[in-house]
LOVEXPA-986551 format. One line per 8 residues: number of its first residue (from 0); their letters; for each residue x, z, y of N, C-alpha, C, O. Coordinates in pm, whole numbers. Example, Ala and Ser with C-alpha at 12.3 -4.5 7.8 and 13.67 -1.06 7.14 Angstrom:
BEGIN
0> AS> 1319 780 -569 1230 780 -450 1320 780 -330 1424 846 -332 | 1285 708 -225 1367 714 -106 1290 787 3 1341 804 114
END
This chain:
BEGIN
0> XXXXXXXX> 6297 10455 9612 6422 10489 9683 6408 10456 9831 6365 10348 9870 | 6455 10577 9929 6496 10528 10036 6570 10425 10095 6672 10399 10032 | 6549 10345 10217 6625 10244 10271 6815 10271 10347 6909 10197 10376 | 6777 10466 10353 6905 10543 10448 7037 10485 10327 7034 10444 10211 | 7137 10507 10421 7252 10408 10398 7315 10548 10332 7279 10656 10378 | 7422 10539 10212 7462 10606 10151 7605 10588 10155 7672 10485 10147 | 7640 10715 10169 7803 10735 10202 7838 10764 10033 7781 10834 9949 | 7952 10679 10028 8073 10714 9911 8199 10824 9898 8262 10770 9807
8> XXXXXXXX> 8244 10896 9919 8346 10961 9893 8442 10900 9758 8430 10935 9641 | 8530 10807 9807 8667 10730 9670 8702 10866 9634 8686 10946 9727 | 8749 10920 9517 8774 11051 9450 8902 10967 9378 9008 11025 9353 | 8882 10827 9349 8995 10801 9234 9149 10831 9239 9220 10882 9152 | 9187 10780 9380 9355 10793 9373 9400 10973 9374 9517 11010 9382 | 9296 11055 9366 9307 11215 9350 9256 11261 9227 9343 11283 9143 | 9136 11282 9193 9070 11291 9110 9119 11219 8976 9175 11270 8879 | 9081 11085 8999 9077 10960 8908 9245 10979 8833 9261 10983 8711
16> XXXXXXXX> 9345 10988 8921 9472 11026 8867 9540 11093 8843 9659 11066 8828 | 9469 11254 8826 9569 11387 8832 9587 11374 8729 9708 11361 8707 | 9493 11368 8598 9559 11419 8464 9646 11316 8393 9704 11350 8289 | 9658 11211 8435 9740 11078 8385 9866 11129 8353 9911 11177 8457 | 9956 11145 8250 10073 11221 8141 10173 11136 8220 10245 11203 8294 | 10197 10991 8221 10297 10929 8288 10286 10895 8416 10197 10819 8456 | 10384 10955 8501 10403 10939 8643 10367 10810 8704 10458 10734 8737 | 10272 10784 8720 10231 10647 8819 10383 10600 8925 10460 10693 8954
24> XXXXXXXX> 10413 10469 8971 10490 10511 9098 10400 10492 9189 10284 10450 9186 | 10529 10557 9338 10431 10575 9444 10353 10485 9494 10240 10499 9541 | 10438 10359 9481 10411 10240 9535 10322 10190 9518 10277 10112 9603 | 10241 10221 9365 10159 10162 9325 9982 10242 9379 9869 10193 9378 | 10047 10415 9431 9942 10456 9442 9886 10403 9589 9765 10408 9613 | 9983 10351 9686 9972 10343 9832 9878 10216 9799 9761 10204 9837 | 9969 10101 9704 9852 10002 9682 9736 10019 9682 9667 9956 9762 | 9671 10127 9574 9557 10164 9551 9531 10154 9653 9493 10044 9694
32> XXXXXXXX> 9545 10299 9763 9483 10286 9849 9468 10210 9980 9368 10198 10052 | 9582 10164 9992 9545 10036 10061 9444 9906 10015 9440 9799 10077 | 9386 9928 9930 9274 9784 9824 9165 9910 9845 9086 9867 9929 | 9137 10004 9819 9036 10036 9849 9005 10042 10030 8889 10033 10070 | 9103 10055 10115 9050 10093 10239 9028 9956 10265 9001 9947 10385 | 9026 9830 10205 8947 9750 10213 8840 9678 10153 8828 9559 10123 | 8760 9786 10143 8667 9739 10011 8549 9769 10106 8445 9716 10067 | 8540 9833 10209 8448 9907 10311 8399 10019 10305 8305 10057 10375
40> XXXXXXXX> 8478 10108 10193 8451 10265 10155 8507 10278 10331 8579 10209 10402 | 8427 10409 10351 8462 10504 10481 8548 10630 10453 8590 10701 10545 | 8572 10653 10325 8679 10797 10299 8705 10794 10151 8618 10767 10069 | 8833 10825 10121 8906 10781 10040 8981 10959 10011 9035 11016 10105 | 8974 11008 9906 9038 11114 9859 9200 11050 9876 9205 10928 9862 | 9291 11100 9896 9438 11021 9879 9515 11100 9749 9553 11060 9639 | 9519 11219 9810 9629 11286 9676 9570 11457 9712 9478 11492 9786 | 9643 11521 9646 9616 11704 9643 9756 11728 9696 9855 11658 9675
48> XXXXXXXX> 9747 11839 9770 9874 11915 9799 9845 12073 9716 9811 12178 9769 | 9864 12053 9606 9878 12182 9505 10014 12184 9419 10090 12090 9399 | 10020 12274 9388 10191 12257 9340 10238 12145 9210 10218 12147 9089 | 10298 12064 9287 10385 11988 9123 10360 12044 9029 10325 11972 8935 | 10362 12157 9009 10408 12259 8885 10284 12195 8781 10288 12136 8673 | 10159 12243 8883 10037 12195 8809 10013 12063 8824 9990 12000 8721 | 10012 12004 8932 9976 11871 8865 10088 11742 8933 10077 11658 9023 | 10197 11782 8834 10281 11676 8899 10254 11539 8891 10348 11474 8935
56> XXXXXXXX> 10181 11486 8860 10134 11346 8918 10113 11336 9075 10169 11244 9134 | 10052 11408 9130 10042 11386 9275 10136 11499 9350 10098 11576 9438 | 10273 11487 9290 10404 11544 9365 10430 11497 9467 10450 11568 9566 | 10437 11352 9473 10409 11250 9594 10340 11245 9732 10361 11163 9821 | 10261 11342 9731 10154 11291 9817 10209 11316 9942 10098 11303 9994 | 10283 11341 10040 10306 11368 10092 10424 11168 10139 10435 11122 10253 | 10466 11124 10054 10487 10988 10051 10417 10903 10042 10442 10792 10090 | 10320 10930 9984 10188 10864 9944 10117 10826 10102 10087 10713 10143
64> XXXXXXXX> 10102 10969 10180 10057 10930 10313 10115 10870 10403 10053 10825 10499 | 10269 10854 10389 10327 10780 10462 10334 10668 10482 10364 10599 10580 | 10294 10643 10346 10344 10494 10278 10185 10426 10330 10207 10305 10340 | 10076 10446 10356 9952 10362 10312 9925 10332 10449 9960 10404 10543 | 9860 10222 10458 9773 10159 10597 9681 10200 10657 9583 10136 10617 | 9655 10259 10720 9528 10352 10741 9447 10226 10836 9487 10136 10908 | 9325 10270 10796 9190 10129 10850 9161 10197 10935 9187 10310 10896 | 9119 10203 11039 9038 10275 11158 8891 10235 11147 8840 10123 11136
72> XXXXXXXX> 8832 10367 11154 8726 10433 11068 8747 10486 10907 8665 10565 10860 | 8812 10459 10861 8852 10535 10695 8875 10673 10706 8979 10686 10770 | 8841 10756 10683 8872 10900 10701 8976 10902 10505 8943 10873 10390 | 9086 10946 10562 9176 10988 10461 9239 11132 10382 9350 11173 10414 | 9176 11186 10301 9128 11314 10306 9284 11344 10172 9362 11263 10123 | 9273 11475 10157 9293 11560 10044 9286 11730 10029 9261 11823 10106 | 9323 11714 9881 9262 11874 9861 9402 11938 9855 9512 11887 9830 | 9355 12104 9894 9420 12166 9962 9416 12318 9884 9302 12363 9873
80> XXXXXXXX> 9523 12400 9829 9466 12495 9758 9497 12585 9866 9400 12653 9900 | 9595 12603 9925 9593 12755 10025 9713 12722 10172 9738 12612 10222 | 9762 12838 10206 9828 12737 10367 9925 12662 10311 9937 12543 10343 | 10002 12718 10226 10125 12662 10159 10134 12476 10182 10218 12402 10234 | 9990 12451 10108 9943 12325 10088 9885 12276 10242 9879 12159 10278 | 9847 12384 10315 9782 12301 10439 9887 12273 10523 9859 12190 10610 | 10005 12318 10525 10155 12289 10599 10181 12186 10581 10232 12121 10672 | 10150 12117 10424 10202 11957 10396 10102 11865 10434 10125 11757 10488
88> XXXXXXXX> 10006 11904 10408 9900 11851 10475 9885 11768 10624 9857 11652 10655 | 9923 11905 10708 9918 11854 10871 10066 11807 10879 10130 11778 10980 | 10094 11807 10789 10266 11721 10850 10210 11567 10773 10257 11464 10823 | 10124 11553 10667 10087 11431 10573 9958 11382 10706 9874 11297 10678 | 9961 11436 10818 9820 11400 10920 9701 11312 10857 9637 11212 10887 | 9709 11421 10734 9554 11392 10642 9409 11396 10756 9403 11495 10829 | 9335 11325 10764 9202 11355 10850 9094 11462 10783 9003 11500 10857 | 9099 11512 10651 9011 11592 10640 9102 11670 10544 9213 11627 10515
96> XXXXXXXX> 9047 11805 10489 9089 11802 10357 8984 11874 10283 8870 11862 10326 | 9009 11964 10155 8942 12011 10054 8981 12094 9995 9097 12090 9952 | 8893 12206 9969 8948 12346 9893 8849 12344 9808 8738 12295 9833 | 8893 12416 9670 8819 12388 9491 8809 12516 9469 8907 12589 9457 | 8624 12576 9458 8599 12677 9337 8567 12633 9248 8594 12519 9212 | 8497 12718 9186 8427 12700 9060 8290 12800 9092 8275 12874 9189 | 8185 12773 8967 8096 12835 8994 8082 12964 8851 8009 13062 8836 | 8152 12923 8795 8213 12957 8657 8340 13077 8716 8411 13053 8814
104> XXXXXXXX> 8347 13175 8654 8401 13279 8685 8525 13254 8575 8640 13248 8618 | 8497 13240 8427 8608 13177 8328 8676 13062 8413 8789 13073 8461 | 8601 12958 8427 8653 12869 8482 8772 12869 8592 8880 12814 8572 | 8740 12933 8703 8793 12974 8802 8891 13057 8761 8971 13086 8851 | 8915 13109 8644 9043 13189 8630 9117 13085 8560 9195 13032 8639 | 9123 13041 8459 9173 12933 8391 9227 12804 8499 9339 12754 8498 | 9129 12772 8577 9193 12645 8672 9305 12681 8741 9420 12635 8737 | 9257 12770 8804 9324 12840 8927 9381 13017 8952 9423 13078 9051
112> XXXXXXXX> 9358 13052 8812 9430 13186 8790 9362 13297 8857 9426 13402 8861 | 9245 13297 8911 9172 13334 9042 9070 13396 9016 9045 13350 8904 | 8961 13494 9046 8825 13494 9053 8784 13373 9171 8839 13278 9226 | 8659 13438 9172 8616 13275 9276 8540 13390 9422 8452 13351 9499 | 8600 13521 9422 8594 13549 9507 8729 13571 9564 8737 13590 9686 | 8846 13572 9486 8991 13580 9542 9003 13412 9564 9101 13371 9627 | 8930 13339 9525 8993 13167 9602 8889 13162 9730 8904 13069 9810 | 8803 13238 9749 8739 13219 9865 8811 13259 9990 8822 13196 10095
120> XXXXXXXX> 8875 13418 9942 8975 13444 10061 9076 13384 10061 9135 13395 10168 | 9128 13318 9984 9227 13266 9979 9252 13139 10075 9361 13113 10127 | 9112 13052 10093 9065 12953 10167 9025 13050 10299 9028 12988 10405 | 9005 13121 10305 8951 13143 10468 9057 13166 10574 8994 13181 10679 | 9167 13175 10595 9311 13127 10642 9318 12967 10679 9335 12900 10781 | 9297 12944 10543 9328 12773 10559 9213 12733 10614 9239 12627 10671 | 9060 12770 10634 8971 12689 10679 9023 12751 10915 9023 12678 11014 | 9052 12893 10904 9084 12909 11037 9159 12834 11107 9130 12797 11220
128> XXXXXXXX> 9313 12790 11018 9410 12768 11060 9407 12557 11081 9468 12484 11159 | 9329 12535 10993 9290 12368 10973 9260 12329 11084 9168 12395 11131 | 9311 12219 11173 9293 12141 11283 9216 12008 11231 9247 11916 11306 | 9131 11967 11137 9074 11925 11044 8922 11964 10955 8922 12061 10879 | 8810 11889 10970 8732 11949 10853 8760 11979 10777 8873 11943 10743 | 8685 12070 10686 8693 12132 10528 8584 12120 10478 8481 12173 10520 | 8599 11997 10311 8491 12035 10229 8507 12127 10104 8614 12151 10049 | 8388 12173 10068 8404 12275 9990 8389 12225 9845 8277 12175 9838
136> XXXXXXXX> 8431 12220 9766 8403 12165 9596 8343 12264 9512 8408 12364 9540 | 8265 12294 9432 8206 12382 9367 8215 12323 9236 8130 12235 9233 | 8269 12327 9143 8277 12269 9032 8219 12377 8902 8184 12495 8900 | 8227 12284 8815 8110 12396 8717 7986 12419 8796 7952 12531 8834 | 7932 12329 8816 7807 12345 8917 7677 12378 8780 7589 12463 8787 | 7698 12294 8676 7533 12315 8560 7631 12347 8481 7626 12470 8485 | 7758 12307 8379 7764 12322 8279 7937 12394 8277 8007 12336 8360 | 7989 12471 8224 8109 12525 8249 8154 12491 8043 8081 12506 7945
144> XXXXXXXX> 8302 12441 8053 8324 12464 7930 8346 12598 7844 8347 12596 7721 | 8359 12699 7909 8396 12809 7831 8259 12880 7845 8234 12964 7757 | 8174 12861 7933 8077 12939 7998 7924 12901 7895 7849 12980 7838 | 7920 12753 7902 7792 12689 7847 7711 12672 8002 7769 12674 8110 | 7636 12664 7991 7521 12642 8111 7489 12729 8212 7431 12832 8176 | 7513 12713 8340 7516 12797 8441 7405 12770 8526 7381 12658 8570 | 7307 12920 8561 7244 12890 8665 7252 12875 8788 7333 12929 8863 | 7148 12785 8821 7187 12787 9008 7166 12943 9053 7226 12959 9160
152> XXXXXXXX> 7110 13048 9015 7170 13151 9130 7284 13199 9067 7271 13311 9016 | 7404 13141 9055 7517 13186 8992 7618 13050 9162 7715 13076 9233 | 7545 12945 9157 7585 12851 9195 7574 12899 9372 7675 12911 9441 | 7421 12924 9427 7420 12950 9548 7456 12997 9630 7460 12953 9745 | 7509 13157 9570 7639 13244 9639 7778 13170 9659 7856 13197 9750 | 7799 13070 9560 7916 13008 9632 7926 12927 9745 8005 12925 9840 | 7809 12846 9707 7758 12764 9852 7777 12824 9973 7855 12790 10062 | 7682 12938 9970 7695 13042 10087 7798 13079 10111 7800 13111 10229
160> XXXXXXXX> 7918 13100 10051 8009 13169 10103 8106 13050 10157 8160 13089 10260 | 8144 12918 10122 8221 12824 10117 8160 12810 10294 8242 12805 10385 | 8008 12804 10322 7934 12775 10455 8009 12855 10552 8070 12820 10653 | 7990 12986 10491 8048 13135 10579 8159 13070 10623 8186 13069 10743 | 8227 13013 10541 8387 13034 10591 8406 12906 10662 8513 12859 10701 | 8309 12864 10670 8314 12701 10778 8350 12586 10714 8429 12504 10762 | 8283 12575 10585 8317 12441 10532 8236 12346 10600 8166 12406 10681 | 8217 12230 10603 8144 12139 10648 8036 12044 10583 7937 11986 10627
168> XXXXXXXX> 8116 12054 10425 8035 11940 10352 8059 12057 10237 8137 12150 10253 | 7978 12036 10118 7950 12108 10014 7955 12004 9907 7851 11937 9903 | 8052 11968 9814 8079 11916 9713 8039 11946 9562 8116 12006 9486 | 7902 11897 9522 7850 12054 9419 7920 11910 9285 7892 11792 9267 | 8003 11993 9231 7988 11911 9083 7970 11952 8963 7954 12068 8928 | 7975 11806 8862 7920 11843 8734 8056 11788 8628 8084 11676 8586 | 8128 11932 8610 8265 11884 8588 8266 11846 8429 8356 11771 8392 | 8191 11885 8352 8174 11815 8220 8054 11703 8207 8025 11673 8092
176> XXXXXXXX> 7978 11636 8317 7965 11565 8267 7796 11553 8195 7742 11456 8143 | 7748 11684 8217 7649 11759 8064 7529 11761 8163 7422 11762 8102 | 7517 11761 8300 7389 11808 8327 7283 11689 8354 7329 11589 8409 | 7189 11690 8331 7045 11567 8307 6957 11609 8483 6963 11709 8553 | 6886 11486 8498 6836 11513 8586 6744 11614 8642 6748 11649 8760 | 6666 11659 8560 6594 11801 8606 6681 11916 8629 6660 12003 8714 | 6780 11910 8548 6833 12008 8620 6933 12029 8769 6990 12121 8826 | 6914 11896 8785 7023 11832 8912 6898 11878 9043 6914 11932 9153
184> XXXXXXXX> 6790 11836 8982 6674 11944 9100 6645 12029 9136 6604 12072 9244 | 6666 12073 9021 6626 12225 9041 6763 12316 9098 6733 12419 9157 | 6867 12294 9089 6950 12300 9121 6976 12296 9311 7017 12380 9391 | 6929 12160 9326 6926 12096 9481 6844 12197 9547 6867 12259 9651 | 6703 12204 9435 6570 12251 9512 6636 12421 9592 6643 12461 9708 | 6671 12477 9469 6746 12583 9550 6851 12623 9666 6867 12720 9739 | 6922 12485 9645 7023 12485 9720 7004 12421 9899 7084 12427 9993 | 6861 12359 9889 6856 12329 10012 6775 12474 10077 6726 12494 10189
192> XXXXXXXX> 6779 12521 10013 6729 12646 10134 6802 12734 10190 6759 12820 10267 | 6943 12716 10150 7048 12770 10218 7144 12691 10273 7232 12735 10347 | 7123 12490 10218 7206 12399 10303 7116 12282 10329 7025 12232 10263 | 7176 12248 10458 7055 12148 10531 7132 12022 10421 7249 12040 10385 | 7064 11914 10381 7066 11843 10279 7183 11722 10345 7245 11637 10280 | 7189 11745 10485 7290 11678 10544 7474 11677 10453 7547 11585 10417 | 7482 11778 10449 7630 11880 10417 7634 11900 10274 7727 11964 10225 | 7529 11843 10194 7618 11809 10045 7602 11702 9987 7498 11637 9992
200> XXXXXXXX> 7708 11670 9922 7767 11554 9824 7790 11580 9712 7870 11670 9689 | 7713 11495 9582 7712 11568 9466 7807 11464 9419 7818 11356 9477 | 7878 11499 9307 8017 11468 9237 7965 11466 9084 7980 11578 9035 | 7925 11401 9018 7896 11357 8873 8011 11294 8755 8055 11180 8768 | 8045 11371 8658 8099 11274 8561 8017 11234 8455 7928 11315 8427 | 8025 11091 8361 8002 11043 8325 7971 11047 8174 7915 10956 8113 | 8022 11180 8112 8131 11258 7994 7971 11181 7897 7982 11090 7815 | 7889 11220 7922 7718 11168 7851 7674 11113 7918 7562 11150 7955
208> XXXXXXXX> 7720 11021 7961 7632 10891 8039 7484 10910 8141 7396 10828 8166 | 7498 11039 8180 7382 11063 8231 7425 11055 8408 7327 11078 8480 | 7534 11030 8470 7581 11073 8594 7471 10907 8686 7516 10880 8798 | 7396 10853 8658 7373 10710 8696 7229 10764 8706 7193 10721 8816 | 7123 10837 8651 7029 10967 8655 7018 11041 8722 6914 11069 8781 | 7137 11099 8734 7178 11234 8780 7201 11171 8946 7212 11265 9026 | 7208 11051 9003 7261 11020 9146 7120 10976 9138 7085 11002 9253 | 7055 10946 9101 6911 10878 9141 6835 10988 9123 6722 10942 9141
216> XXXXXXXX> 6825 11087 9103 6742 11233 9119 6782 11314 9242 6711 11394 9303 | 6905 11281 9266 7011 11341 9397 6919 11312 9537 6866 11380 9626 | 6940 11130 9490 6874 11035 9607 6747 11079 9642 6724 11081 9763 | 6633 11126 9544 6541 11145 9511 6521 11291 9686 6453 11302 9788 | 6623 11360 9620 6598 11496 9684 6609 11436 9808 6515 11461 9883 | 6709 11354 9859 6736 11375 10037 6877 11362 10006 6939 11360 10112 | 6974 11349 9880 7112 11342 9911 7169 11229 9921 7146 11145 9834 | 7265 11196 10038 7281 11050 10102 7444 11043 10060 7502 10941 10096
224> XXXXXXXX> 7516 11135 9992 7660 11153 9988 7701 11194 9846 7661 11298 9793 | 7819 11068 9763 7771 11061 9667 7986 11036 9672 8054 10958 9739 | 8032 11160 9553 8146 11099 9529 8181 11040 9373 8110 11059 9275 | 8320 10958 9376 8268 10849 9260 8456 10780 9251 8555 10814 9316 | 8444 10705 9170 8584 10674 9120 8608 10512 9062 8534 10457 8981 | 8737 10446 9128 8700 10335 9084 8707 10284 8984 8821 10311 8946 | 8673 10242 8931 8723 10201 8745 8680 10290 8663 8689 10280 8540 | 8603 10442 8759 8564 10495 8654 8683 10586 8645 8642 10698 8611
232> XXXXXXXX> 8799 10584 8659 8907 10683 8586 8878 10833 8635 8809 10864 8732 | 8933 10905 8562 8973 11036 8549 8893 11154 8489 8809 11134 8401 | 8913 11241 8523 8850 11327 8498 8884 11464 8529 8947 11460 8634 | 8869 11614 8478 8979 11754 8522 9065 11768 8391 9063 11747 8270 | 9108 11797 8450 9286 11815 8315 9214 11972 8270 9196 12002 8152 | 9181 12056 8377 9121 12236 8327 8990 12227 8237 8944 12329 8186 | 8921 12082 8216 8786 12074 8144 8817 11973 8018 8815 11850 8029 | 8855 12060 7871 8844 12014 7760 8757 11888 7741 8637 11913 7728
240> XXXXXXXX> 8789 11767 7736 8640 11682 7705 8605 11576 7802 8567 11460 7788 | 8638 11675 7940 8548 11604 8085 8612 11470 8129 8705 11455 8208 | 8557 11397 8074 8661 11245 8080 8578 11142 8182 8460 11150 8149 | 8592 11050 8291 8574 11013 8360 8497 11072 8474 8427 11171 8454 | 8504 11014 8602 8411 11028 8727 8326 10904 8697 8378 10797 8666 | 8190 10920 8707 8111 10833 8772 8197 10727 8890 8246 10752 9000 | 8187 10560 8783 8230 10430 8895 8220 10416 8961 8098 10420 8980 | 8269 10394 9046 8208 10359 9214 8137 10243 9253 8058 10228 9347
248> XXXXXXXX> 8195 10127 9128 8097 10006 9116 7966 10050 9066 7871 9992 9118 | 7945 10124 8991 7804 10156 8907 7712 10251 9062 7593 10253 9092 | 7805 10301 9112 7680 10361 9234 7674 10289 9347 7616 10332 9447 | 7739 10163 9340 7736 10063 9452 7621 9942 9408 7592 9857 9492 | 7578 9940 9319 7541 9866 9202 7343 9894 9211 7241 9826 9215 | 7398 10092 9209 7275 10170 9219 7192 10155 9323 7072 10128 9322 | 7300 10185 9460 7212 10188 9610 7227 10039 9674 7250 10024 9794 | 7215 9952 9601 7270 9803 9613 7225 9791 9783 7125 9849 9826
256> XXXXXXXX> 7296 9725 9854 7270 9662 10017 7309 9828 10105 7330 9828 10226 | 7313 9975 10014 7321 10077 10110 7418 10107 10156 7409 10182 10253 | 7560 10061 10109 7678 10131 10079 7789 10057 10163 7889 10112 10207 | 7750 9892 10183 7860 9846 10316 8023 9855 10237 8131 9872 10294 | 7989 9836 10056 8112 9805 9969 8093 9668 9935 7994 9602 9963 | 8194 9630 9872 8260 9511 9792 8243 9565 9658 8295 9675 9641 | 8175 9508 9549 8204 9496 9460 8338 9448 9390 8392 9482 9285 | 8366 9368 9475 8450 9262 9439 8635 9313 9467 8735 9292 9398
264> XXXXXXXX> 8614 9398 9621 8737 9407 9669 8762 9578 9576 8874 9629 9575 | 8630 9656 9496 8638 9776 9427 8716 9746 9271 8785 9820 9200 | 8670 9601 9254 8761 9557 9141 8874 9522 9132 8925 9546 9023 | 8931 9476 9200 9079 9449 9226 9156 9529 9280 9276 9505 9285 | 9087 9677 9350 9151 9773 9352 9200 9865 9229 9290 9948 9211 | 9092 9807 9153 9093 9883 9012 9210 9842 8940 9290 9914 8880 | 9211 9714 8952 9295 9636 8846 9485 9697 8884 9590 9716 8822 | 9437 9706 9004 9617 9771 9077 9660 9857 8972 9769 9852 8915
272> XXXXXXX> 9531 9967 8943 9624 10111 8850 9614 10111 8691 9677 10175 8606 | 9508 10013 8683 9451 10006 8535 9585 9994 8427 9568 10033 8311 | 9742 9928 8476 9806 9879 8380 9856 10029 8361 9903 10054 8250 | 9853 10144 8464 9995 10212 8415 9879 10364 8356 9928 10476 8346 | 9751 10343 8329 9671 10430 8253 9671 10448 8086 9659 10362 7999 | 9684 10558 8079 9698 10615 7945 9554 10664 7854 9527 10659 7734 | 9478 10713 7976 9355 10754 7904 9278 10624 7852 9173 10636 7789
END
């Protein structure tokens, strides 16, 4: 392993808590993130601005940003499905945010009602109109539940197009959980010839215990940007099965001395949400 210092992306208070059945309160989520922005993570997912409808757990977010301490240097991000959402956004003076395909064509209709060439235009408004970076999420990156196993040239056209439209960072994930390390290469191997290895961050769940593999084959390639969840929670509510993100202690654990975290202050952030979890 390399000595280069490895960036975290916190996914939990977004990720980690969308599919949770009972309404967290707000109070408790600002906690969260106030215990993680002191743990020495540099960017912290906060909440989604997508409609209640779908995921009313993070109905809030827009209180959520009001409510939390912001650390200087923490970049405080969320995801963003179209302007609707980027209106709450720049009024929530989120520092980054995030727009979600799929690489999965089923997938992408099922999540988001969409092909994954109608959510591309759909994002290219919001990436013009954003006074803010945009990362791009690619989900169903190896394994799709309705799909089975997807190849990377199924995967690379999305890349490319998410680039086109001026994303900044490339979020490739593995939303069930299923893909092993060779294929996390071969995967990369392709994908760095259309992205400089700078601009993606791979996103692993845990669903088969392989996501702890799967970041040390990443590392392997040149990837320094790694997103992750604390306690481990969550998973996608649209993926039958797909149950946790990769810990954030377990990849702090991994790139031990790289990461400029707390073990310590990642656990007691944990402990904030752990009582009002269902999964």
């Amino acid at each position: 392993m390399s000595a280069d210092p490895i960036k975290i992306v916190e996914v939990g208070p977004r990720d980690g808590l969308q599919n949770e059945k009972s309404i967290i309160p707000t109070e408790t989520k600002i906690a969260f993130v106030d215990a993680l922005s002191s743990s020495g993570l540099t960017e912290i997912e906060v909440s989604s601005f997508v409609s209640p409808k779908w995921v009313p757990q993070l109905a809030d977010a827009l209180e959520v940003f009001r409510g939390i301490t912001r650390v200087p240097g923490v970049v405080y991000s969320a995801l963003v499905p179209n302007e609707v959402g980027l209106d709450r956004a720049i009024e929530a003076k989120v520092d980054k945010i995030s727009v979600f395909t799929a690489a999965s064509e089923t997938f992408s209709q099922k999540n988001v009602g969409a092909s994954i060439a109608e959510t591309i235009k759909r994002f290219r408004p919001v990436l013009q109109r954003s006074p803010v970076p945009v990362r791009g999420y690619v989900s169903t990156a190896f394994y799709c539940p309705y799909e089975g196993k997807i190849e990377p040239n199924a995967v690379v056209p999305v890349i490319e197009d998410l680039l086109e439209i001026g994303c900044v960072e490339i979020s490739i994930g593995d939303t069930i959980g299923k893909a092993i390390p060779e294929e996390v290469t071969r995967l990369l191997e392709v994908t760095l010839d259309i992205c400089p290895v700078e601009k993606i961050a791979m996103h692993f769940h845990d669903t088969f215990g392989n996501a702890i593999a799967n970041s040390s084959a990443s590392e392997r390639m040149g990837v320094r940007v790694f997103d992750s969840s604390a306690g481990g929670i969550g998973g996608c509510p649209f993926a039958p099965g797909a149950t946790g993100n990769v810990s954030t202690s377990a990849l702090v654990r991994l790139f031990e001395g790289r990461t400029g975290i707390s073990l310590e202050k990642l656990e007691e952030a944990a402990k904030i949400v752990r009582p009002f979890l269902t999964r």
